[in-house]
C-alpha positions in Angstrom: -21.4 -8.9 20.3 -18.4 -10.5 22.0 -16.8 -10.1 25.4 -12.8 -9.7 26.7 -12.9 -13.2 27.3 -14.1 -14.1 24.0 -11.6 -11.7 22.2 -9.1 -13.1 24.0 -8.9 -16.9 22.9 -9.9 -15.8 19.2 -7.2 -16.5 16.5 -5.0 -14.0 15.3 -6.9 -13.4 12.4 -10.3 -13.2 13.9 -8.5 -10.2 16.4 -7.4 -8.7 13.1 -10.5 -9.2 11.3 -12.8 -7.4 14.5 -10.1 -4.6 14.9 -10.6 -3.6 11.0 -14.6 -4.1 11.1 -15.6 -3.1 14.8 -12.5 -1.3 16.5 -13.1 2.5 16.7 -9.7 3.8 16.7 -8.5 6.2 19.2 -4.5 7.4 18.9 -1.0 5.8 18.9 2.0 5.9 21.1 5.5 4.7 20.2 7.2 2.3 22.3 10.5 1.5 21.8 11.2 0.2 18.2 6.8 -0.4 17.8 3.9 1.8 16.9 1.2 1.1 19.4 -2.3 1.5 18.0 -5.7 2.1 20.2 -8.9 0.5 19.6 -12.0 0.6 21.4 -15.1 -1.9 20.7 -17.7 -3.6 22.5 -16.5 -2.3 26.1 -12.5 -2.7 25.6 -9.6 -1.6 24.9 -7.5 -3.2 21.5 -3.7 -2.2 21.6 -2.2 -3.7 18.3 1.7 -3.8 18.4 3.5 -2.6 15.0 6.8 -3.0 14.0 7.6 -0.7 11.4 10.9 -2.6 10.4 9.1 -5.7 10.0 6.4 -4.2 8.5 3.7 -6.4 10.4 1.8 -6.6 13.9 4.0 -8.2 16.6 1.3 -8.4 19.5 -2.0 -7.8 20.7 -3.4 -6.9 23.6 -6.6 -6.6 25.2 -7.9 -5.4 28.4 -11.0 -3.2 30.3 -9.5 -1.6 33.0 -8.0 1.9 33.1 -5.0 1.6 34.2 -3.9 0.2 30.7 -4.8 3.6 29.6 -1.8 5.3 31.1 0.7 5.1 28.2 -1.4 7.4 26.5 -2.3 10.1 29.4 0.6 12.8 28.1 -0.8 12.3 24.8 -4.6 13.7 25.6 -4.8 17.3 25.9 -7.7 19.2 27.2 -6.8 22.5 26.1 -9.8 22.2 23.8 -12.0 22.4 27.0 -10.9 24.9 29.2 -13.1 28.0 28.5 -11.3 31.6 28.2 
């Protein structure tokens, strides 16, 4: 188990390393020229920053809170849960 903190101050590769082995992937936005990909693990939130014309990851980004969830709010639908 790690923490935010501890994700955080990790190399590059050891971000990459827990995103492929313990990051539960939830969806993808795109943001400008970047594919934004959505992780989950260990009580956090992993957005991983894609460049499809440089064909490699550009950013990470890490965080707990909610509000860093809003990018993706048009993108949930909850048509699946309304009852007829």
């Amino acid at each position: 188990m790690f923490t935010l903190d501890d994700f955080r101050v990790m190399t590059f590769e050891k971000k990459c390393d827990i995103i492929t082995f313990h990051g539960n992937y939830l969806m993808q936005r795109v943001l400008a020229d970047c594919k934004v990909f959505l992780y989950y693990t260990d009580g956090f939130f992993i957005e991983v920053f894609y460049s499809p014309k440089y064909q490699k990851v550009l950013m990470i980004n890490a965080f707990d809170n909610t509000v860093g969830l809003k990018p993706y709010l048009d993108k949930i639908s909850l048509e699946d849960l309304v009852v007829s």
